[in-house]
C-alpha positions in Angstrom: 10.6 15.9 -7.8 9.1 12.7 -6.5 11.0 10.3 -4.6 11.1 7.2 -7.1 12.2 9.9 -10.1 15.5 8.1 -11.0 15.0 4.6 -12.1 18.4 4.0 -11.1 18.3 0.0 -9.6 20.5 1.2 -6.0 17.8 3.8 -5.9 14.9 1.6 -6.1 16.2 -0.6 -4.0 16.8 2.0 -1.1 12.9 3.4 -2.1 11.6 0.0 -1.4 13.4 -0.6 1.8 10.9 2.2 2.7 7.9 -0.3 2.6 7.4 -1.5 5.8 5.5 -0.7 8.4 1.5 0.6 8.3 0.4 1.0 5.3 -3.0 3.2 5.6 -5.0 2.6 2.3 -7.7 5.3 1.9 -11.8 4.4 2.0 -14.2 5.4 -0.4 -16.6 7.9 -0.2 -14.6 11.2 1.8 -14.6 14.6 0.6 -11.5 16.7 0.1 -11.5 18.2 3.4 -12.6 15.2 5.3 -9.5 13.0 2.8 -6.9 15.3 3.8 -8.0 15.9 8.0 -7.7 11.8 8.1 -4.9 11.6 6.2 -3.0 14.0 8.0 -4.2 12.3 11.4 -2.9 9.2 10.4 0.7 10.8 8.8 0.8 12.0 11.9 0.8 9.1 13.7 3.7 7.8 11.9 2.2 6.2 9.1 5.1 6.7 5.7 3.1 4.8 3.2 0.0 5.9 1.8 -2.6 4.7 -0.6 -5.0 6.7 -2.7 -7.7 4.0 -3.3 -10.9 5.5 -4.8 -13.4 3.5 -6.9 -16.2 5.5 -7.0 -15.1 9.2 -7.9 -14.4 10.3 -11.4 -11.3 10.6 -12.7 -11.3 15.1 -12.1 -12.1 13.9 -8.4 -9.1 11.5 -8.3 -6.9 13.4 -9.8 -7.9 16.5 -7.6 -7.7 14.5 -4.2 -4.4 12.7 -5.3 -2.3 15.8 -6.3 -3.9 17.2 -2.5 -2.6 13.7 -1.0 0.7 14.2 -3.0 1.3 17.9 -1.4 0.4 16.4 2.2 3.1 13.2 1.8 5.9 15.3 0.5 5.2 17.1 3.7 5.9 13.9 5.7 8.2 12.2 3.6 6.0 9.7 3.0 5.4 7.1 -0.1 2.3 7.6 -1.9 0.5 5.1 -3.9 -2.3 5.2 -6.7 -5.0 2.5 -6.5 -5.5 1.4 -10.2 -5.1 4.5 -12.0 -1.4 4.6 -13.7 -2.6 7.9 -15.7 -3.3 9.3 -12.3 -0.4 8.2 -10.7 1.7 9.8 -13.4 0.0 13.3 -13.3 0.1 13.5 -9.7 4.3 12.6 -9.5 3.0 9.6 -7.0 5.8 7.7 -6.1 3.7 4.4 -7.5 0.6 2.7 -8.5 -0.8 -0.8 -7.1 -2.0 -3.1 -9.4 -5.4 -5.3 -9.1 -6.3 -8.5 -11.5 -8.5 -6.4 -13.8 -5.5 -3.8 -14.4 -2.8 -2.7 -17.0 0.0 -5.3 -16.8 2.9 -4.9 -14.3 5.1 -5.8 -16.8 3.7 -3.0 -19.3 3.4 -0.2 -17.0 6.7 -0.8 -16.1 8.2 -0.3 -19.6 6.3 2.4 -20.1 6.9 4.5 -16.7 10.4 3.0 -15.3 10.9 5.7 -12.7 6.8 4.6 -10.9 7.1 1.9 -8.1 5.1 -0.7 -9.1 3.0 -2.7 -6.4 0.9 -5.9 -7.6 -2.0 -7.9 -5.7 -1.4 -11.3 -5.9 -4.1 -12.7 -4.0 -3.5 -16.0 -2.3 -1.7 -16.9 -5.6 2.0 -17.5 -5.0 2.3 -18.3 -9.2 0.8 -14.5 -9.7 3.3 -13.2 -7.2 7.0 -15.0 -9.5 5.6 -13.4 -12.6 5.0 -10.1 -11.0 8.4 -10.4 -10.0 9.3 -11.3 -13.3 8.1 -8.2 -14.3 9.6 -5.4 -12.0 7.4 -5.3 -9.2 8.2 -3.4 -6.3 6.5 -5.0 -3.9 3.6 -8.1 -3.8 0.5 -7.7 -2.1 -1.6 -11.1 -0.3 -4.7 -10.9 0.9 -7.3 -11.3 2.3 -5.4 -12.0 5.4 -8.8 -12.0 7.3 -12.6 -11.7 7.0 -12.6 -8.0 5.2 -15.5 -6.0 5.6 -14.2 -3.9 2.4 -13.9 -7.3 0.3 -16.1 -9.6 2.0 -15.8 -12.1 -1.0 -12.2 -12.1 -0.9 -10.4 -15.9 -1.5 -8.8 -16.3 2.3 -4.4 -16.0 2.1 -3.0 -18.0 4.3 -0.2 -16.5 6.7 2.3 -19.1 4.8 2.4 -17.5 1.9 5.0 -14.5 3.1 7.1 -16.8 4.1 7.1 -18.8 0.5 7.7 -15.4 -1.1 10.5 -14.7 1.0 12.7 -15.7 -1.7 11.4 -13.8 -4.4 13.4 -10.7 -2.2 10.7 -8.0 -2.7 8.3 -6.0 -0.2 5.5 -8.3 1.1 2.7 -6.3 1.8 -0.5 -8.0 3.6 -4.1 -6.5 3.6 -7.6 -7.7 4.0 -8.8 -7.6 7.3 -5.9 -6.5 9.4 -6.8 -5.2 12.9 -4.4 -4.1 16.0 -5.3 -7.8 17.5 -4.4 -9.9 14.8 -1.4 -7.4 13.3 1.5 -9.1 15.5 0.7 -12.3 14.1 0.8 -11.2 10.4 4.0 -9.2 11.3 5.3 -12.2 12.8 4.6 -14.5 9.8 6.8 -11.9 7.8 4.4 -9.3 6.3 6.9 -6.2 5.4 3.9 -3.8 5.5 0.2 -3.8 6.8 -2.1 -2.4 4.9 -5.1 -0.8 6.8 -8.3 0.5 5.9 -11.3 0.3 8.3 -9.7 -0.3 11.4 -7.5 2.9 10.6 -9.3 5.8 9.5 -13.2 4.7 10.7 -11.6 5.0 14.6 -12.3 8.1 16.3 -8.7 9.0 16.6 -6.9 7.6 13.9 -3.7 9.2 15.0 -3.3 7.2 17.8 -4.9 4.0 15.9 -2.1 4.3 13.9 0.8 4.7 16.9 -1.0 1.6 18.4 -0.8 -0.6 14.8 2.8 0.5 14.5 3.4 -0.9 17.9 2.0 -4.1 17.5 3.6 -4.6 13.6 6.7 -3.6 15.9 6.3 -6.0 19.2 5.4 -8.8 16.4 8.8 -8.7 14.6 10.6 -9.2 17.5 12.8 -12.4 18.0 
């Protein structure tokens, strides 16, 4: 059983107090074995939420590599997330999906799939981010927080925005160019999560990468 199987509202609640931290977000292009040695390197290092993002495998592949990736999280107790794919997400028993501009409807998939966290991108668009609430997101997603290598064409998000969200009392989960010297900051300016993909798992050692971004998320929440 996955870990957002009740749709019960207390337990949603306690499931999304979960989403904090680093947030490690796969990159394209890995094969099972090299997925799963990287992903365990970085579970290892802490990291409790996870993010299958693959764009250019076909849907066996996804669905191959995400029930893997579903095995190795259970093992850590940690949250995993499907990139796009709700029909993938739901095969798997991932705990939740995140949802881009071009995909199914927050407010759809929720009806349809109550029990599946629900994460949306919102962009720099504070407007996107009420009516994702609105809808039963689970958490809301800003970015790019930084020049990002992975979306280098990516509208800038100002820092601001998390604390203009605040109020909308969901998981705020910043991506797009995080790296461990400007993670403190975003922390500080009241991300919930980080989510990581270069600077994570194309270092050499992504376990300790991944002690060294929890640190600084850490050291910038303090008062």
């Amino acid at each position: 059983m996955n870990a957002s199987s009740s749709a019960d509202p207390v337990d949603r609640e306690r499931i999304r107090a979960r989403i904090r931290g680093l947030y490690a977000v796969t990159p394209d292009g890995l094969d099972d074995a090299s997925l799963l040695a990287r992903c365990r390197a970085v579970l290892v290092g802490g990291v409790r939420l996870l993010q299958y993002r693959s764009k250019d495998a076909d849907a066996a592949t996804r669905l191959r590599q995400a029930q893997a990736l579903r095995t190795l999280t259970r093992e850590f107790g940690a949250l995993l997330f499907i990139n796009d794919d709700t029909a993938c997400a739901v095969a798997c028993a991932a705990d939740g999906v995140h949802l881009g501009r071009d995909d199914a409807p927050a407010g759809a998939v929720r009806a349809q799939y109550p029990a599946l966290l629900v994460g949306v991108s919102c962009y720099a668009d504070l407007d996107r981010a009420c009516l994702a609430c609105a809808a039963g997101a689970d958490y809301l997603a800003f970015g790019s927080v930084a020049p990002s290598a992975t979306k280098p064409a990516a509208s800038a998000a100002p820092l601001s925005l998390f604390a203009e969200a605040r109020a909308l009392e969901l998981p705020l989960v910043a991506i797009g160019g995080i790296q461990l010297d400007n993670a403190g900051a975003i922390a500080q300016a009241g991300a919930d999560a980080l989510a990581v993909i270069s600077a994570l798992f194309d270092d050499p050692d992504p376990t300790a990468k991944a002690r060294a971004f929890a640190d600084r998320i850490s050291q910038g929440r303090r008062p």
